[in-house]
C-alpha positions in Angstrom: -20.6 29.0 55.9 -16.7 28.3 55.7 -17.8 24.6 56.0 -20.3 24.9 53.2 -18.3 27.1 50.9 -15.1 24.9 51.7 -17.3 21.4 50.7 -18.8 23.4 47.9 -15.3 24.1 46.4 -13.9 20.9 46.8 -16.8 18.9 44.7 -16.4 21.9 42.0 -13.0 21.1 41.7 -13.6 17.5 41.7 -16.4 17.9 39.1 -13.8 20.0 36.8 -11.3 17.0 37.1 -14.0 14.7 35.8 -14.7 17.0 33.3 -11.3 17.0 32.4 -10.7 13.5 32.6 -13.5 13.4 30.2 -12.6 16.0 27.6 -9.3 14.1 27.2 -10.1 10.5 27.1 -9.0 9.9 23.2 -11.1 8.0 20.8 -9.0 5.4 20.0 -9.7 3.6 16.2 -8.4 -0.1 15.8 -6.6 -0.5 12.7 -6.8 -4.1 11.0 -3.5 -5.1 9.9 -2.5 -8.3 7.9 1.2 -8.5 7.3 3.6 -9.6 10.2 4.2 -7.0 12.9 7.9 -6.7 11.7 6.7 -5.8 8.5 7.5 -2.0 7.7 3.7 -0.9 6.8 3.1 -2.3 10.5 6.4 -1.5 12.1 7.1 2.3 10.4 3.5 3.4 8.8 0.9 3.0 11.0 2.7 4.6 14.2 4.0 7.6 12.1 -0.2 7.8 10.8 -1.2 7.8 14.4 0.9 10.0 15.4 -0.1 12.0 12.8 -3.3 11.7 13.9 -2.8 12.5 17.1 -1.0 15.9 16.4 -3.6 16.9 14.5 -6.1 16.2 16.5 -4.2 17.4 20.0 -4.3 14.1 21.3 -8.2 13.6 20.9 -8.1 11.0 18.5 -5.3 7.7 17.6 -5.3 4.4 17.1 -3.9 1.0 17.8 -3.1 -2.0 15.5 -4.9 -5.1 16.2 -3.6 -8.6 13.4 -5.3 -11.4 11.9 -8.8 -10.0 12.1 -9.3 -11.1 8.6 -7.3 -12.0 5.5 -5.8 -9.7 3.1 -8.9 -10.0 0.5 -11.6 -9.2 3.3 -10.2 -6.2 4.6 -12.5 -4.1 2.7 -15.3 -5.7 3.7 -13.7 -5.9 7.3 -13.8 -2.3 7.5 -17.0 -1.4 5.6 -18.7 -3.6 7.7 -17.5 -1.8 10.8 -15.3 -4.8 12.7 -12.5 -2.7 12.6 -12.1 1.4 11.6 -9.1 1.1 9.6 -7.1 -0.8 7.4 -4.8 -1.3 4.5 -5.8 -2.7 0.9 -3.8 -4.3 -2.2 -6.2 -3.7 -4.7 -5.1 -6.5 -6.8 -6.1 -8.7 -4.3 -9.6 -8.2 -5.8 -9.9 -8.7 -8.9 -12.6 -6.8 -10.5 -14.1 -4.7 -8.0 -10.8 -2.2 -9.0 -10.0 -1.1 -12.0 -8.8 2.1 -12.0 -6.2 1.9 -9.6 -4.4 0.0 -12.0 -3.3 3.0 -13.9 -0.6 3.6 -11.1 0.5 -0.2 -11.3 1.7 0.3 -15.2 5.1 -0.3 -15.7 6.8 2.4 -17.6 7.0 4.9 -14.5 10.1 5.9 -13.2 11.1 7.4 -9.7 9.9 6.1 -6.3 7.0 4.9 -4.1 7.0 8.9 -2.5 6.7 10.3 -5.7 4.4 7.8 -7.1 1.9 8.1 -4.4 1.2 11.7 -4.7 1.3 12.0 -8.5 -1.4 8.7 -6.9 -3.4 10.6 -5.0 -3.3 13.6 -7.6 -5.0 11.8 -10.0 -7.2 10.2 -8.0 -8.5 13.9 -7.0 -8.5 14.8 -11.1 -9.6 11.8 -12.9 -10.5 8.6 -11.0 -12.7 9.6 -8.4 -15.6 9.6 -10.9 -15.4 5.8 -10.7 -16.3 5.2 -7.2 -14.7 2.0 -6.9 -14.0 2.6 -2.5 -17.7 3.7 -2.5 -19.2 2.5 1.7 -15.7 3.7 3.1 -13.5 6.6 3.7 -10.5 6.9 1.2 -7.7 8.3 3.7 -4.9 7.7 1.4 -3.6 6.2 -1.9 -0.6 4.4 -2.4 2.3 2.1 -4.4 5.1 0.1 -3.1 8.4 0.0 -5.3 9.1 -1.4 -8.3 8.1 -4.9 -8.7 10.8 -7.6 -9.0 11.3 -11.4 -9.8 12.8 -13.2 -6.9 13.1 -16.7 -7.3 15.1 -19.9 -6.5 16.8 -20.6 -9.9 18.8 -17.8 -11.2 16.5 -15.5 -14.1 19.0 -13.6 -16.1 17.0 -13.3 -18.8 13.4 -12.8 -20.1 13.3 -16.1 -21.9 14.0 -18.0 -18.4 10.7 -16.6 -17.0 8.4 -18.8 -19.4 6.3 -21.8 -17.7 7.8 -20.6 -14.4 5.3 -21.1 -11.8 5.0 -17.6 -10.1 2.9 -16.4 -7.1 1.6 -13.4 -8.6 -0.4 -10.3 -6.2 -2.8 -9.7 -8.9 -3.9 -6.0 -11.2 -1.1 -5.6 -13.4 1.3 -7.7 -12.0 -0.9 -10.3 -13.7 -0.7 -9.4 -17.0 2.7 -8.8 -16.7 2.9 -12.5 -15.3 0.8 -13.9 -18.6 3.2 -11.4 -21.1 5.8 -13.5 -19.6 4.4 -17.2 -20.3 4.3 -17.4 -16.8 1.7 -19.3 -14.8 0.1 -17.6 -12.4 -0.1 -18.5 -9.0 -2.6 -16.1 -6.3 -1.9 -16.4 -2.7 -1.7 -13.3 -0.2 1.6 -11.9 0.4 1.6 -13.5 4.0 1.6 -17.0 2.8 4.1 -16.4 0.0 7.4 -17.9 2.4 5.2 -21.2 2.8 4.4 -21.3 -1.2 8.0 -20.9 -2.0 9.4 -22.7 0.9 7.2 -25.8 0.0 8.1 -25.5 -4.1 4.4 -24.5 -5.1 5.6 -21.8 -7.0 8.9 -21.2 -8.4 9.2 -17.7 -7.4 7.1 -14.6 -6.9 6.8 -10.8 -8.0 7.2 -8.3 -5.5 9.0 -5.5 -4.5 12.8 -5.5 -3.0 10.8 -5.0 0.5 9.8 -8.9 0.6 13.5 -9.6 1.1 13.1 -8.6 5.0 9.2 -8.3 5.3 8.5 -11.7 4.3 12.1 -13.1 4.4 12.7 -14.2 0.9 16.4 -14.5 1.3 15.9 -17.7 2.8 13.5 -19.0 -0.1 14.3 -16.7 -3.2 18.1 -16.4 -3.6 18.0 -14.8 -7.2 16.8 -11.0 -7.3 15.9 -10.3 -11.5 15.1 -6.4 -12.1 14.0 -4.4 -14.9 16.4 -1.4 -14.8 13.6 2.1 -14.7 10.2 1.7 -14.6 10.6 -2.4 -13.0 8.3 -5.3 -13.8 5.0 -3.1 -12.4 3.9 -1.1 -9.4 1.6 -2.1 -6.8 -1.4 -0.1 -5.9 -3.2 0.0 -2.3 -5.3 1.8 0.0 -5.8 2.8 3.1 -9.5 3.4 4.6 -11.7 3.7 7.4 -14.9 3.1 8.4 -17.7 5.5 7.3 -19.6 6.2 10.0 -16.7 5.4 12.7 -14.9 9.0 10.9 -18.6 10.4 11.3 -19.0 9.9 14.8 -15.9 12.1 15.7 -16.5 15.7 16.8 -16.4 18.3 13.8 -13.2 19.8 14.7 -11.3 16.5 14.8 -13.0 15.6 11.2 -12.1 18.7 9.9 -8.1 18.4 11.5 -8.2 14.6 10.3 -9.3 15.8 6.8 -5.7 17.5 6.3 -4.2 14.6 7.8 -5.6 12.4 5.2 -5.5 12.5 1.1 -2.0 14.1 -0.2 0.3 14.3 3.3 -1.2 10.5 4.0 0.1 9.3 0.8 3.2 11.0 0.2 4.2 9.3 4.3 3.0 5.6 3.6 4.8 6.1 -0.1 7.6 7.2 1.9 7.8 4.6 4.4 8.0 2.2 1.3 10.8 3.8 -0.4 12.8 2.8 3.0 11.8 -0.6 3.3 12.6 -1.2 0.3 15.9 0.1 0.9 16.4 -2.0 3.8 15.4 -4.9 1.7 18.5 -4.0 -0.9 20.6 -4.0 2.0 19.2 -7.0 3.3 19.6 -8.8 0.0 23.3 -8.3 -0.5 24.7 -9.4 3.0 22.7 -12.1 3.0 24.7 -15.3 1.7 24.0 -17.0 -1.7 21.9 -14.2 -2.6 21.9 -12.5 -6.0 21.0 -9.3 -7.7 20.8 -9.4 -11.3 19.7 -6.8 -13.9 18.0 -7.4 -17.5 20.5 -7.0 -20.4 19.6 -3.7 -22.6 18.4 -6.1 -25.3 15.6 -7.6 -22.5 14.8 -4.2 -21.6 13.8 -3.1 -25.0 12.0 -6.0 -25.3 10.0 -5.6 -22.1 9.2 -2.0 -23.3 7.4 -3.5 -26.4 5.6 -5.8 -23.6 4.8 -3.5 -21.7 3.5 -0.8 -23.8 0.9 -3.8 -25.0 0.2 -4.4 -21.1 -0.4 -0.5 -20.9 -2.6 -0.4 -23.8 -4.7 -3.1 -22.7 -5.0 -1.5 -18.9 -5.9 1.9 -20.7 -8.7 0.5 -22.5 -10.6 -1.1 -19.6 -9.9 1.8 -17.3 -11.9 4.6 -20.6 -14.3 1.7 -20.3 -15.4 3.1 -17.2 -15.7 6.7 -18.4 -11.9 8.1 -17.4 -9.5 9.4 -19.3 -7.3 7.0 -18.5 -4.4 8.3 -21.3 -4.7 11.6 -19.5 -4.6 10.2 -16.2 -1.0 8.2 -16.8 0.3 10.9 -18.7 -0.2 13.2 -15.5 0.9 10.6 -13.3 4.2 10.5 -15.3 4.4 14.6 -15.1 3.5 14.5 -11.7 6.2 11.9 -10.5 8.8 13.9 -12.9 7.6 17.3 -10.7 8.4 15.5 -7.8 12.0 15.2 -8.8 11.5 11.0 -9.0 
């Protein structure tokens, strides 16, 4: 009976540690990725998500980044499809399947990419949600990047030195702010813009201060041009999952996962942004031969006339949808002034 009752305890106790084992082997999503690793979405954003993640879900759930699973343009698709369970979008990179993100891209706005991104995700929840434009996937967060900027080979120091440049352009708004400019457009992703400026395809690009490291534009762009406040434009992305990949987890780590995602999301990967583009500033002025050069208060007056007419145009095609699109940027301002900019 000793024998037996001795036997019979050790295969409980080895049936609890394969329980065990069990209970705590975490579902681990892959997250689809297509910048460079050093890249701060890649090197700062996705490991504070996951862990994230992983508080919230007490180590049940995280992920891991896998690259080069598709380009920049497919990673909707990418995800919807199921061949990854996460990723980040620039919605400009699809031109016409989003419209109303491009409320957030207007220039006009001032404060930063943290500030931005929940006034973002804000009016997302109030106003643009009715247009179902990531309809097949699960919206985790909304967000911008800073200001957009000219950097470029030649030295801009004014408005009027922009026309017929040739400039790789990310698309949304940052293409209309391209043709206001007499500036030809030029679309490539953002990880092929050192080979188009490297090679002279384009003559410079628009981007935030961020590209200066990420994408090591001090070697190719010398010349930083900035619009002093609002900048050039804003740029507006995404990050999703898979449907049925965040259906397939247990209730309790859907329902942790749920406060994870939306707002707090945001207001981290707006965050992140906000420091790498502060590390691109840095960057930028140690580097040698590089420049930073501001528009004159006469070119600023004159880009607020521009972009008033960019904003009006923008406004119209978003209320073609059915939003209230004036409503929507005039929150988005409030909001990002309540945030303390």
């Amino acid at each position: 009976m000793r024998i037996t009752g001795f036997v019979a305890g050790i295969a409980c106790a080895a049936a609890m540690t394969v329980t065990s084992a069990v209970s705590f082997a975490a579902e681990t999503l892959v997250i689809s990725s297509w910048a460079p690793p050093t890249h701060g979405m890649n090197a700062l954003m996705w490991p504070r998500l996951t862990k994230m993640i992983e508080e919230a879900t007490d180590g049940r759930v995280t992920a891991e980044i896998k690259y080069k699973l598709a380009p920049p343009p497919a990673q909707f698709d990418l995800v919807q499809d199921g061949a990854a369970d996460m990723t980040w979008i620039f919605h400009g990179y699809n031109p016409g399947r989003f419209v109303a993100t491009k409320l957030i891209e207007l220039p006009g706005y001032t404060g930063t990419a943290e500030a931005a991104s929940v006034a973002y995700w804000r009016a997302y929840e109030k106003y643009l949600k009715g247009a179902n434009e990531h309809k097949g996937v699960k919206l985790i967060a909304l967000h911008t990047h800073g200001v957009g900027v000219l950097h470029s080979d030649k030295k801009v120091t004014s408005l009027d030195d922009i026309k017929d440049m040739k400039l790789r352009l990310g698309g949304g708004v940052s293409g209309d702010v391209g043709t206001a400019l007499g500036a030809t457009g030029i679309r490539v992703p953002a990880p092929k813009v050192y080979e188009t400026l490297a090679s002279k395809a384009a003559d410079g690009v628009m981007m935030p201060m961020e590209g200066r490291k990420g994408f090591k534009l001090t070697e190719v762009s010398a010349n930083v041009y900035q619009m002093p406040g609002g900048g050039f434009y804003r740029g507006s992305f995404a990050l999703i999952m898979n449907a049925d990949r965040f259906d397939s987890l247990s209730a309790d780590d859907k329902a942790a996962l749920d406060k994870v995602f939306g707002e707090a999301a945001s207001q981290m990967a707006g965050k992140v942004w906000d420091e790498i583009d502060a590390i691109g500033l840095e960057v930028t002025k140690t580097a040698e031969g590089n420049s930073i050069n501001d528009a004159s208060e006469a070119d600023q007056a004159k880009y607020g006339e521009i972009a008033k007419a960019i904003s009006e145009k923008v406004i119209a095609e978003v209320a073609a949808k059915g939003i209230d699109a004036q409503a929507a940027v005039d929150f988005i301002a409030a909001e990002m002034a309540a945030h303390g900019n």
